[in-house]
N, C-alpha and C positions, 0 to 999 in steps of 0.2 A: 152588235145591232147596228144596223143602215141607217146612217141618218135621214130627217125628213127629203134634205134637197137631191141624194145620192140619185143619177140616172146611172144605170147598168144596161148594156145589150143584153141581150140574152142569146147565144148562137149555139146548136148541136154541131157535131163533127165529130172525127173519127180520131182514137189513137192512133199514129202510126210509127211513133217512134218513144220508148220509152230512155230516160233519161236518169242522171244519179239524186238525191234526195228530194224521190216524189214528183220529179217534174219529166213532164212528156211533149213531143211535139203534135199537135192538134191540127189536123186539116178540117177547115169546116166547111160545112155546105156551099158557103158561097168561093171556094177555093183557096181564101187565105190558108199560110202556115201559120202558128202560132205558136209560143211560147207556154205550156199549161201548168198549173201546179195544184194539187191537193189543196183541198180546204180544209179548216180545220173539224167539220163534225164525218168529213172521210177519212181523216189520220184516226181521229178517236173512235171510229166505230169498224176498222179494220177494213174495211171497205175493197176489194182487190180490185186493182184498172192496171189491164196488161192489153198492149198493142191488139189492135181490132176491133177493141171496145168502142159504141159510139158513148158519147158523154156531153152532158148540157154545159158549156161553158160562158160566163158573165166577163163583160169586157169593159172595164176601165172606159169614160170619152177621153183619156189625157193621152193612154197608150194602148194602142189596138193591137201590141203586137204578143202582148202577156195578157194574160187570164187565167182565171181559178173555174175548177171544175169543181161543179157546185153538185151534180149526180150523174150516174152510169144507171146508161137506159139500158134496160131490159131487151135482153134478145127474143128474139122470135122462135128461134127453135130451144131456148131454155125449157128442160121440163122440172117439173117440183116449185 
């Protein structure tokens, strides 16, 4: 649980590079690289994030250059 004072960005981007326990490199909208890693309720609920996926990632103010991907957004041409 977040504490009361916690500021988080919030930034979309894309996988493009997947990486070894959980962690990927995240290009976001506004052109940074980034460092991404699972959160814990996408480890526990199987959640699959494989290269091309876009995904909501929340960024630290200490270190902009790691973030946790907090959901994988839904594509467009998903059917079901």
């Amino acid at each position: 649980m977040a504490k009361q004072g916690d500021k988080k960005f919030i930034h979309e981007g894309l996988i493009t590079q997947s990486l070894l326990n959980g962690m990927f490199r995240v290009l976001l909208d506004n052109q940074d690289l980034i460092l991404g890693y699972l959160s814990g309720k996408i480890r526990k609920n199987f959640v699959r994030v494989l290269p091309g996926d876009r995904v909501r990632v929340e960024l630290s103010p200490y270190d902009s250059t790691k973030g946790r991907i907090v959901y994988r957004l839904r594509s467009k041409d998903a059917s079901g």
